[in-house]
C-alpha positions as a Markdown table, in Angstrom:
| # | Residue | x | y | z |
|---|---|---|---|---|
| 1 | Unk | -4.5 | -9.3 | -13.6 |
| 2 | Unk | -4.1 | -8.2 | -17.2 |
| 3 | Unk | -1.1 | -6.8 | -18.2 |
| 4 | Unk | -1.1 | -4.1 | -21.0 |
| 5 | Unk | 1.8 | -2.2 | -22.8 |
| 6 | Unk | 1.5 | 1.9 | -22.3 |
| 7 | Unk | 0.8 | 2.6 | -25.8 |
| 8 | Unk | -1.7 | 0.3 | -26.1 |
| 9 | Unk | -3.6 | 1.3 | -23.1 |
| 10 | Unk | -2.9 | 5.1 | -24.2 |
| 11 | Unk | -4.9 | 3.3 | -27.5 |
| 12 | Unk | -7.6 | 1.8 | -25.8 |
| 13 | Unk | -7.8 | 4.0 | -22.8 |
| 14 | Unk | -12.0 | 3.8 | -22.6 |
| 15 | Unk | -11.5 | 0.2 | -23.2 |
| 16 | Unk | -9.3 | -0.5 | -19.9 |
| 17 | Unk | -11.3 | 2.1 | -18.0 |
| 18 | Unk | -14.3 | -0.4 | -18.6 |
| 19 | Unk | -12.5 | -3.1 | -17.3 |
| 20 | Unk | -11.5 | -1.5 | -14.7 |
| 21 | Unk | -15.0 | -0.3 | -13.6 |
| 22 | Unk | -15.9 | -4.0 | -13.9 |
| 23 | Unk | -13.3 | -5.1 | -11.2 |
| 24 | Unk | -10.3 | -5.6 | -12.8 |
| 25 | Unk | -7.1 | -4.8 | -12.4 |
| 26 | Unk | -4.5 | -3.7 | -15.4 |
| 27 | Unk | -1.3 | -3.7 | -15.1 |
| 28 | Unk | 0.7 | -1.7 | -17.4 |
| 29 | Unk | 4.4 | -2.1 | -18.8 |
| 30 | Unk | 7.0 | 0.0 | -19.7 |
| 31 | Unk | 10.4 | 0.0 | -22.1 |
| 32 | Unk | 12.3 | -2.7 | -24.2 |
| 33 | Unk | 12.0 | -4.9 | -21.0 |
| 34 | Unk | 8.4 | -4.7 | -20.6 |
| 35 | Unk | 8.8 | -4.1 | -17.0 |
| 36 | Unk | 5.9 | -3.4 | -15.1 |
| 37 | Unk | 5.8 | 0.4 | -14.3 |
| 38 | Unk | 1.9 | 0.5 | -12.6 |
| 39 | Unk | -1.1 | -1.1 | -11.8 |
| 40 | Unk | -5.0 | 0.7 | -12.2 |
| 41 | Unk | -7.2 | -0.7 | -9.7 |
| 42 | Unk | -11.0 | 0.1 | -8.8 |
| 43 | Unk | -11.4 | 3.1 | -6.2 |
| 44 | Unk | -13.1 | 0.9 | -3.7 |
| 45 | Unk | -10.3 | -1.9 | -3.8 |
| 46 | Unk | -7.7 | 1.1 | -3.5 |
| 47 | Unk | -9.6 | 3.0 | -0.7 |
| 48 | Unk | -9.9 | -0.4 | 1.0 |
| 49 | Unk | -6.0 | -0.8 | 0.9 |
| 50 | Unk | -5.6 | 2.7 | 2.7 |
| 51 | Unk | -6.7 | 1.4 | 6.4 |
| 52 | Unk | -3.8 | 1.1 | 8.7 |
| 53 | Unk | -3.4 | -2.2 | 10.1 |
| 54 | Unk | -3.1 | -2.0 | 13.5 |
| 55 | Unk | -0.9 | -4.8 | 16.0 |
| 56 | Unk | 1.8 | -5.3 | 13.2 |
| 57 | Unk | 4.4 | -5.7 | 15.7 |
| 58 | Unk | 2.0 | -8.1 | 18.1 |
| 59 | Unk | 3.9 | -10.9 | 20.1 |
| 60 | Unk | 7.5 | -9.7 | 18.9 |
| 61 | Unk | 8.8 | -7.7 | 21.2 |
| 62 | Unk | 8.9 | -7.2 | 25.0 |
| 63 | Unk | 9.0 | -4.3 | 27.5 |
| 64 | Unk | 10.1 | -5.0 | 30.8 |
| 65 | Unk | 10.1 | -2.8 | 33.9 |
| 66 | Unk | 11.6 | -3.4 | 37.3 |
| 67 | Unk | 9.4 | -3.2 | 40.0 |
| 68 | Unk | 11.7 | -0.4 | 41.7 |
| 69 | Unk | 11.7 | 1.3 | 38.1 |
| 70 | Unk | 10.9 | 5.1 | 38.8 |
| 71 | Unk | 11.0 | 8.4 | 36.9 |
| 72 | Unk | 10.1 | 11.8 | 38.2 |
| 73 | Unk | 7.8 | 14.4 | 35.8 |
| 74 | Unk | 11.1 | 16.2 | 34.9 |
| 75 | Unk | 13.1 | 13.1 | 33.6 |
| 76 | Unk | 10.1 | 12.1 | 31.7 |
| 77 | Unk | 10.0 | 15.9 | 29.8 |
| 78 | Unk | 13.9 | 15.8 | 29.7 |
| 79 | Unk | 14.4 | 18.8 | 32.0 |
């Protein structure tokens, strides 16, 4: 991943939209520090990051019931 200062992609804007429509990512920094503030990315690799991933918490926790374990309608719906 490239990384860019903000005036020089405000610069070269058309420039890092090419590279970006080529696949690549830019990273762009920010301040005295150069700390980096954002990262453009192609639409397909950022709509492909938007999927919820299911069975995150698979295998790490247990529920256990008691085999006498009853609730009635009413204690369910907390009346």
């Amino acid at each position: 991943m490239k990384t860019i200062p903000l005036a020089e992609a405000k610069t070269h804007f058309s420039a890092v939209m090419k590279d970006v429509e080529q696949g690549h990512e830019v990273a762009i920094s920010y301040g005295k520090k150069r700390k980096t503030v954002a990262v453009i990315v192609p639409y397909e690799a950022w709509k492909k990051t938007k999927k919820r991933q299911l069975g995150t918490l698979k295998d790490r926790g247990t529920v256990l019931f008691s085999a006498d374990y009853a609730m009635s309608d009413g204690e369910l719906l907390g009346l």
